[in-house]
PAVOTI-669331 format. One record per residue (C-alpha): x, y, z. Coordinates in steps of 0.001 Angstrom, whole numbers, plus 500000, padded with zeros to 6 digits. Layout:
BEGIN
XYZ;...
***
This chain:
BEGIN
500000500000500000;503006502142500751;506788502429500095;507848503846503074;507466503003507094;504884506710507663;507173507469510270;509839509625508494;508035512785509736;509226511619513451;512703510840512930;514033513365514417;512418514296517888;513373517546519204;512603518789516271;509229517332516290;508790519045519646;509798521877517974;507708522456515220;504145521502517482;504949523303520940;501284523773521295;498633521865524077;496323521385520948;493617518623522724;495449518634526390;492901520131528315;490432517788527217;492461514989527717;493439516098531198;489679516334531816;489323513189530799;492094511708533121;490481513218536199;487010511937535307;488637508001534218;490425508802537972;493341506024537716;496039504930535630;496546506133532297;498057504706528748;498410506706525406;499415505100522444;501803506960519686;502568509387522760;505287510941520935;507715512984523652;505179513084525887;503230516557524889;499856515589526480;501323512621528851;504072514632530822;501464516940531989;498790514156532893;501719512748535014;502202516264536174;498842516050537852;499702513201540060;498258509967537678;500387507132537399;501103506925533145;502456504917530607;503189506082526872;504066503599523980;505168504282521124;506894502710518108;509525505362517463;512294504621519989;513773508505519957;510442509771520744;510281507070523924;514196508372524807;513252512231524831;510192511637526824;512223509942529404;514633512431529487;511794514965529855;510120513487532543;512451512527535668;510940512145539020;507266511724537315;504994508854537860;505530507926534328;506865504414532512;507893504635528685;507454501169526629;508689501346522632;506013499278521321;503553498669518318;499712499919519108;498810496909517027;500006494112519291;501750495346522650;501403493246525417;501158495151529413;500085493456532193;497951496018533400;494523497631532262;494085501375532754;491424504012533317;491819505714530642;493575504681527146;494072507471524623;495584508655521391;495689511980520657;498094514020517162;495666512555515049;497364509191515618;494626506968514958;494990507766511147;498061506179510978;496488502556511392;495702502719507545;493930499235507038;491067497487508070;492845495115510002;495543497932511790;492781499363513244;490734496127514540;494385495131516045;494429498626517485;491143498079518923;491385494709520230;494358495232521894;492722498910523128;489809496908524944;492253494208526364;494310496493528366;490799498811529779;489656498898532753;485740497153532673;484610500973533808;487375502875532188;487161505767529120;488612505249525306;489015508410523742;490903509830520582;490113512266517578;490316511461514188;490319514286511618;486966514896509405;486638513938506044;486319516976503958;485766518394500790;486604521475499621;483936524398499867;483938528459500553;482288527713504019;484951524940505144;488265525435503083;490941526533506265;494187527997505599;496728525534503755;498233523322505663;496793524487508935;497213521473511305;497356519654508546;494021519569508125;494002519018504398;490739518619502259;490155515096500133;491779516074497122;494839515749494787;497531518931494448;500735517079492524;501746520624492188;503675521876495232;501107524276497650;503289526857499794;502887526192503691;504678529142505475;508099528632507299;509370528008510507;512601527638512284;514318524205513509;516367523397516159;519446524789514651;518223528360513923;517282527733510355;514239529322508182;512489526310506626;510483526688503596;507651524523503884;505486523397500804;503599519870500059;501745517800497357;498775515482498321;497220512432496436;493930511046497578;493422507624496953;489063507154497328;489336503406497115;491438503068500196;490354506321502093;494153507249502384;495539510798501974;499416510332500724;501061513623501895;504358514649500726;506087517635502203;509050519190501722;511257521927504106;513877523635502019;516725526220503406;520019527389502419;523502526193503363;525937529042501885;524906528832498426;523338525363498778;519807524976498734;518884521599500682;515939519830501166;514123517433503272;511196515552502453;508961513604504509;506216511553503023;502982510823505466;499870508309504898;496799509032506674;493749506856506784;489670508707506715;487443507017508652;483923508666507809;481706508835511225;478936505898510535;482068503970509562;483930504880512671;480538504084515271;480327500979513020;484000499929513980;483994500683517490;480929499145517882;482442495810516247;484638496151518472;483302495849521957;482934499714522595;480335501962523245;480254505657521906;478884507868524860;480349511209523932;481184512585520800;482598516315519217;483365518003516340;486626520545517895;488427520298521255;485643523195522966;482597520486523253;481104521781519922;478697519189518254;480011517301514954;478864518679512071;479875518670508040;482245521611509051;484096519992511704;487557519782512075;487929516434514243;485537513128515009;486895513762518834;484900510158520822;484561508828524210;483788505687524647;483736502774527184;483430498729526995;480380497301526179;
***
């Protein structure tokens, strides 16, 4: 389905924590920690942006992920914390615990891209929750493109259902060494296997050299029947459910499928 391993855009984790220094979702998934009220897990935790500060609040955590630099920098971030790091796959990790609340937050649910990732995500999901515990994580809404609902390019790469092979200018930023990137990307949308193939590129000058670094991302749609179909399937019971990260209800315009849900 792809040619590459979807993780190249987290090879390299400071700058990672760099280039998304914002608490995007953390309030809500702090308010979700005190309401589960007990141990906590989330899968693809990165370096720890939303799971440092859950730990922060006194709940004993644990954050997997399958990119062992992001696991080493959110160790290093988080001495003296309540907090256990496991590199592992969300697809078939094994803990001998169940938790309060499980959660995956960055959109990460997107990167199970098949039918059977994301029933292995689930099943192992429901093995390791607590009977009375919460599920929760946000999945970005399929969108076309319209005047009421197009946002800025590339903003939180929310990016409409579309094809651009030509390159679409993204703004800059600066990485961990001081340097103005130049960021641009092409898109392909492939409507047979609901997968958005995003290519991006970040392009600054050595001297007189112009380099550039590109980064290609796959990112499953899961349209919201489809989604309360799944979890359903699944064992799991939707009991909440948003459109954006302040409570509003999902609608055609909405940014994120944000769900709660619990065991059947």
């Amino acid at each position: 389905m792809i040619d590459h391993d979807n993780l190249e855009a987290f090879a390299d984790a400071e700058a990672y924590d760099i280039a998304d220094p914002t608490d995007t979702g953390g309030a809500f998934y702090r308010a979700l920690a005190q309401e589960a009220g007990g141990s906590v897990l989330e899968i693809g935790c990165g370096t720890g942006r939303i799971t440092i500060p859950i730990a922060r609040m006194g709940f004993p955590v644990t954050g997997l992920d399958i990119v062992p630099g992001m696991i080493e920098r959110a160790q290093r971030k988080s001495a003296e914390l309540p907090a256990k790091w496991v590199v592992g796959d969300g697809r078939s990790f094994r803990l001998d615990e169940q938790f309060h609340l499980i959660f995956l937050t960055g959109n990460v649910f997107q990167f199970f891209l098949t039918n059977a990732d994301q029933a292995a995500l689930l099943e192992q999901v429901h093995a390791h929750l607590h009977p009375e515990g919460l599920c929760a994580f946000e999945t970005r809404n399929p969108r076309w493109p319209s005047l009421a609902t197009r946002p800025k390019p590339y903003e939180g790469m929310f990016f409409h259902l579309e094809t651009h092979l030509e390159e679409l200018g993204a703004g800059s930023e600066t990485d961990a060494q001081g340097r103005t990137m130049r960021i641009s990307y092409t898109q392909a949308y492939d409507h047979v296997a609901q997968i958005l193939h995003v290519t991006g590129y970040r392009r600054w000058r050595e001297g007189e050299q112009e380099q550039t670094q590109i980064t290609r991302t796959a990112l499953r749609y899961t349209f919201p029947q489809e989604l309360a179909a799944l979890l359903y399937a699944h064992g799991f019971t939707i009991i909440r459910q948003y459109g954006d990260w302040n409570y509003e209800p999902l609608t055609e315009a909405s940014p994120s499928i944000i769900v709660v849900c619990r065991r059947q």
